[in-house]
C-alpha positions in Angstrom: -21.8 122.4 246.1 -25.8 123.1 245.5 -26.5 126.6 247.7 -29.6 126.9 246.0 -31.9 126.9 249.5 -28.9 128.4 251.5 -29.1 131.0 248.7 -32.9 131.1 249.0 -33.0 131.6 252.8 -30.6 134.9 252.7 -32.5 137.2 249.6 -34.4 138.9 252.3 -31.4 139.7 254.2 -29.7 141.4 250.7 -32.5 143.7 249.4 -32.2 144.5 246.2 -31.2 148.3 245.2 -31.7 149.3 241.3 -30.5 152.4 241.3 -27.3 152.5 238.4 -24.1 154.2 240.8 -22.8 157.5 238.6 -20.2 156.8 236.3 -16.8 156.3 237.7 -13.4 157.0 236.4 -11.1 153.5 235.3 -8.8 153.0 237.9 -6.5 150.3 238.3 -5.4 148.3 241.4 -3.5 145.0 242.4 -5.6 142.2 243.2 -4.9 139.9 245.6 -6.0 136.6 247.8 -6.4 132.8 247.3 -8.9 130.3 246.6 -10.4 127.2 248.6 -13.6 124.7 248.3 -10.4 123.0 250.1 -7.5 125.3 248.7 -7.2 125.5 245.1 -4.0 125.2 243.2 -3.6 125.8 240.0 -6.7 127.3 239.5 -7.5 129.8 236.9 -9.1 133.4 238.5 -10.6 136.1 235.3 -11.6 139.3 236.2 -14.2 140.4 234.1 -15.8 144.1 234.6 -19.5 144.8 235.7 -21.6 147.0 233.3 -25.6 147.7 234.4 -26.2 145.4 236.9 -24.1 142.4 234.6 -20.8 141.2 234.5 -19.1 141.4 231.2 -17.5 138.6 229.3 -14.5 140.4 227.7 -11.6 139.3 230.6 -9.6 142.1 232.4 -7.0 139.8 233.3 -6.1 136.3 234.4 -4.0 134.4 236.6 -3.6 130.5 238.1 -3.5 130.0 242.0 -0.1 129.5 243.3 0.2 125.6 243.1 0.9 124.8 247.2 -1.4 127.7 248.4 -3.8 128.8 246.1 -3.1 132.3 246.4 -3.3 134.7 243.6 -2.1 138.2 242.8 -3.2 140.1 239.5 -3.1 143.9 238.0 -6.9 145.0 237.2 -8.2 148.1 235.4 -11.7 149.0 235.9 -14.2 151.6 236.2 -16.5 150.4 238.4 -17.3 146.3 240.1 -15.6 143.6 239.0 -16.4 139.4 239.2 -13.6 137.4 240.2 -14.0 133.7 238.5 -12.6 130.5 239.0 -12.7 128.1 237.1 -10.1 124.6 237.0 -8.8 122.4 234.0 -6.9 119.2 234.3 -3.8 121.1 236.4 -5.7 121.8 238.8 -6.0 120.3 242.3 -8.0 121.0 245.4 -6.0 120.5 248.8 -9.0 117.7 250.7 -10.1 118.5 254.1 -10.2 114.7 254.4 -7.1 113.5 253.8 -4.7 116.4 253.6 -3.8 115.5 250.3 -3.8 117.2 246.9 -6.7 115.6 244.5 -7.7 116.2 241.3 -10.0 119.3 241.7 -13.9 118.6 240.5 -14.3 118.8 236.8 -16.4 122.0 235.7 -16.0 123.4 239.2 -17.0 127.5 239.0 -16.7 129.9 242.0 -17.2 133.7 242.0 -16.4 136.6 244.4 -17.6 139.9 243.4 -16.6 143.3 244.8 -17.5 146.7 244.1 -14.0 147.8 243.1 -10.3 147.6 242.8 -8.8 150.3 244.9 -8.3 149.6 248.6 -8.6 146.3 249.2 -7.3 143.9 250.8 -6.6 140.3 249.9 -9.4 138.8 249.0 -10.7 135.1 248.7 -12.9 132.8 246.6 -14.9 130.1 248.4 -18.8 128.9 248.4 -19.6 131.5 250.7 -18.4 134.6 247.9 -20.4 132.4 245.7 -23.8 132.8 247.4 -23.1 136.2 248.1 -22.9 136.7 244.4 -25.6 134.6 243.6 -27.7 136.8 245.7 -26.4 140.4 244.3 -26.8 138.7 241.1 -30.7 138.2 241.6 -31.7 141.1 243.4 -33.3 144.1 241.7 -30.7 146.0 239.4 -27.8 143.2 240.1 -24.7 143.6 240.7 -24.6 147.4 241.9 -22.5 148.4 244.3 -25.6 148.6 247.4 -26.5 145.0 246.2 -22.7 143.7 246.1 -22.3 145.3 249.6 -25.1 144.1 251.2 -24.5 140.6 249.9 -21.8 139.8 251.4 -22.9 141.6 254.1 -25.5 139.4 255.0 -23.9 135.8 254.0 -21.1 137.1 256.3 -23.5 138.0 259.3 -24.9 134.0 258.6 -21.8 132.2 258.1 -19.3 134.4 260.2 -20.7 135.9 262.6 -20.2 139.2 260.6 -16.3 138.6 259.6 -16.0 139.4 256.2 -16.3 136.7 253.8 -14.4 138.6 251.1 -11.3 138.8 253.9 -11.2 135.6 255.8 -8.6 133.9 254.2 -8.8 130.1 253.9 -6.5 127.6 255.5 -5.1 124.7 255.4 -6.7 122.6 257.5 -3.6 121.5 259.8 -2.6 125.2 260.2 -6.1 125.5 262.2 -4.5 125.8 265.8 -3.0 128.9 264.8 -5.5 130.4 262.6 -8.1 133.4 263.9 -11.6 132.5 264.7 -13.0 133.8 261.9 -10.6 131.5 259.7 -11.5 128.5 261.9 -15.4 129.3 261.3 -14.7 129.3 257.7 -12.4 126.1 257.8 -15.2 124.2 259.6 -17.9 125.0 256.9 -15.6 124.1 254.5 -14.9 120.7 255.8 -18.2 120.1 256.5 -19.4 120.7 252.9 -16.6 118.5 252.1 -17.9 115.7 254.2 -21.3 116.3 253.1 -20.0 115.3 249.0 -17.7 112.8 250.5 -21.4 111.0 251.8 -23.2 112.1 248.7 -25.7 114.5 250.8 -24.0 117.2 248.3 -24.1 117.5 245.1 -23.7 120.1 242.3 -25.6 121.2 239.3 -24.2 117.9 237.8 -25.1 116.0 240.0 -21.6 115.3 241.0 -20.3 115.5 244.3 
């Protein structure tokens, strides 16, 4: 899904911090969440370390999405950030808001979530919204420090969530929505409504593709 304006609108809220964090020693920690554009099963997640502002392209680890839930769970060792990607390849499926059915997920589609380190966290998730939060720690001054990872998804948080973490909401499935926190009900709804919005062909992504 294009973010590019919602992306746009939010740089002011990140600020931008160059200042390079003191080296840190490598520690390692279990890294856990799921995925969702809808869920995403099957999915591939790399962790790849974060080096001066830039995120690396030598893979810490890798793991696929469970294939009903799209949660993952992976050992990572690093020294400092990491960038969680997903990508998908023809096992992949993505759980539609639409029809509550499991379709072949879009080809080529990318999300990111990055966080400032592997120690103490929760589960985490991947969606658009840790997408445009890494978009914008990825174009503010210095990158992807630590101040600009953490006031990232700071502010698309404060947008989209009315300041419940967008690296902790966990997505749903849509009929579990009843019984789902607010937060997780906020997130759900921009979800589906993204959804709808390529199901109409008023979203598209870099491709051009809904």
């Amino acid at each position: 899904i294009v973010l590019a304006l919602l992306t746009s609108a939010l740089v002011a809220a990140c600020g931008g911090g160059s200042s390079t964090p003191a080296a840190s020693a490598t520690v390692s920690g279990t890294v856990s969440g799921a995925a969702a554009k809808g869920l995403l099963l099957n999915a591939i997640v790399t962790f790849y370390p974060v080096s001066n502002g830039v995120a690396g392209h030598t893979a810490l680890a890798s793991v696929r999405t469970n294939s009903s839930t799209g949660a993952f769970s992976s050992p990572v060792t690093s020294a400092g950030p990491v960038v969680a990607t997903l990508t998908t390849d023809s096992s992949t499926q993505m759980l539609d808001e639409l029809s509550g059915t499991a379709i072949v997920a879009p080809s080529g589609l990318t999300l990111h979530t990055v966080i400032d380190g592997v120690t103490d966290l929760q589960p985490i998730t991947i969606t658009p919204l840790t997408e445009m939060a890494y978009d914008l720690a990825s174009a503010a001054s210095g990158g992807l420090t630590t101040t600009n990872i953490d006031a990232a998804n700071a502010a698309v948080s404060t947008t989209f969530l009315g300041g419940a973490s967008i690296l902790y909401t966990q997505p749903i499935d849509i009929k579990n929505y009843a019984s789902a926190t607010v937060a997780e009900q906020e997130q759900a709804k921009l979800l589906t409504a993204l959804a709808v919005a390529a199901s109409e062909g008023t979203a598209t992504g870099a491709n051009g593709a809904a």
